[in-house]
C-alpha positions as CSV (number, residue, x, y, z in Angstrom):
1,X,0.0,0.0,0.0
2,X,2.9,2.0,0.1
3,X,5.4,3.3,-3.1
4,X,8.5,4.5,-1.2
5,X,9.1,6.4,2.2
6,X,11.1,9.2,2.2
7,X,13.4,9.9,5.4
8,X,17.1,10.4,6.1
9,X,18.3,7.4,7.7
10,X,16.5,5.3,4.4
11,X,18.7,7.5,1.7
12,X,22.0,6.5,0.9
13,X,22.5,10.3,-0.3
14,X,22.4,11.4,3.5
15,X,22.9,8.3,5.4
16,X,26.4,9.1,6.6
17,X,25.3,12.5,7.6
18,X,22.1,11.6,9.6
19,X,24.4,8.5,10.9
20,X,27.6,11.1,12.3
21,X,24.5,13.6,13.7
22,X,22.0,11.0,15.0
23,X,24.5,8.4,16.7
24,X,21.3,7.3,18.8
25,X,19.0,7.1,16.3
26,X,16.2,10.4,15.5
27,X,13.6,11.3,13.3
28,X,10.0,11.0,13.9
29,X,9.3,12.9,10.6
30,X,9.3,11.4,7.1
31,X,6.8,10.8,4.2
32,X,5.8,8.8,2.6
33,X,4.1,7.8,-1.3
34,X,1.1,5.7,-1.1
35,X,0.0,3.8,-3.8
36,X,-2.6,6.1,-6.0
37,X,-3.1,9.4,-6.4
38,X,-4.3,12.2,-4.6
39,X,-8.0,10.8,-3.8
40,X,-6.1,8.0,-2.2
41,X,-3.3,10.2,0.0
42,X,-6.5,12.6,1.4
43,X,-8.7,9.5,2.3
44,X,-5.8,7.9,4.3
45,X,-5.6,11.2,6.0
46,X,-9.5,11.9,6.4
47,X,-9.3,7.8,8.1
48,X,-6.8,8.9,10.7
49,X,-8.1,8.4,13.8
50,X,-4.8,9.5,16.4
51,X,-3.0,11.9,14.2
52,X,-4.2,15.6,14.4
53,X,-3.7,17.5,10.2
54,X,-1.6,20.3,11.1
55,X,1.3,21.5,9.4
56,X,3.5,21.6,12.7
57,X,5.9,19.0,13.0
58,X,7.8,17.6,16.3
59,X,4.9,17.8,18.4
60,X,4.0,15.3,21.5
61,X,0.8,14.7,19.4
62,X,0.8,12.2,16.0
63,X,0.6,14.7,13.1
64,X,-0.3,13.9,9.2
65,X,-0.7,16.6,6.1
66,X,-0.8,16.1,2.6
67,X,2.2,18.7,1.6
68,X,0.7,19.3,-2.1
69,X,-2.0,21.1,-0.6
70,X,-1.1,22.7,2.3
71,X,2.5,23.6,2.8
72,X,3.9,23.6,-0.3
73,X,0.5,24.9,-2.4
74,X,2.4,27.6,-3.8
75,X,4.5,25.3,-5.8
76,X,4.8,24.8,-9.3
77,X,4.4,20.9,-10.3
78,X,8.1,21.1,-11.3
79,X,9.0,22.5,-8.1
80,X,7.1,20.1,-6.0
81,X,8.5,16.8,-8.0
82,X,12.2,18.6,-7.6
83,X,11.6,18.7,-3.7
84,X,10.0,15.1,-3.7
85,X,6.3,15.9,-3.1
86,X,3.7,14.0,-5.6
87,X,0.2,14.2,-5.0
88,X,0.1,11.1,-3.2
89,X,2.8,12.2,-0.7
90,X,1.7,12.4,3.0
91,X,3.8,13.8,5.5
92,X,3.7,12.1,9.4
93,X,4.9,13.5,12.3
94,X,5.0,10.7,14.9
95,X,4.0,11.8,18.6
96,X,4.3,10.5,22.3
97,X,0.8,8.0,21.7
98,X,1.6,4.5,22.8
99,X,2.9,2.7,19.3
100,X,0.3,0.2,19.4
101,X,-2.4,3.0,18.9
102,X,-0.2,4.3,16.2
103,X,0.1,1.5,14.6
104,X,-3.6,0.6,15.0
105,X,-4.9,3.6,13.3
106,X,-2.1,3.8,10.2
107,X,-3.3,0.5,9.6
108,X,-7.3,1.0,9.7
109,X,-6.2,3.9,7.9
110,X,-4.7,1.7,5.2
111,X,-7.3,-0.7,4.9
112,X,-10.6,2.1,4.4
113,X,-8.2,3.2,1.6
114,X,-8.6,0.2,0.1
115,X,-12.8,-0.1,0.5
């Protein structure tokens, strides 16, 4: 259900980088392509349960948005495939909830997608 994720640690571009400045492991932020288009990317988000949509990022709370159309709406096409954002790009922000209820709703989240 997913076409790639997008985070530092994942890249061999920025691997030794995030490895030399994150010894102990970091990042709770990455995106993430899932499989479809926009209509897909907003009804994951809209099936969210835990995660607040808000642009922040690094908050105690789970976050999602859908950079295409929020943060980065001012973008050309071009300039949003040059940063990495596709339609189908969500953006998570993961927060202090226990993982199991995390994990719970990215899943339910996954499967309505597929209904």
């Amino acid at each position: 259900m997913v076409e790639s994720i997008n985070h530092p640690s994942l890249d061999p571009k920025y691997k030794d980088l995030y490895d030399r400045y994150f010894p102990n492991g970091a990042g709770s932020i990455f995106t993430f392509r899932i499989k479809g288009g926009e209509k897909e990317a907003k009804k994951f988000i809209d099936s969210l349960q835990i995660f607040s949509i808000l642009a922040n990022v690094a908050d105690v709370k789970s976050l999602v948005i859908h950079p295409a159309t929020t943060t980065h709406s001012q973008c050309t096409e071009a300039e949003l495939e040059d940063q990495g954002i596709y339609p189908n790009t969500i953006r998570l922000s993961i927060g202090t909830e226990h993982y199991e209820d995390i994990i719970w709703d990215l899943d339910q989240a996954f499967r309505k997608v597929n209904e």
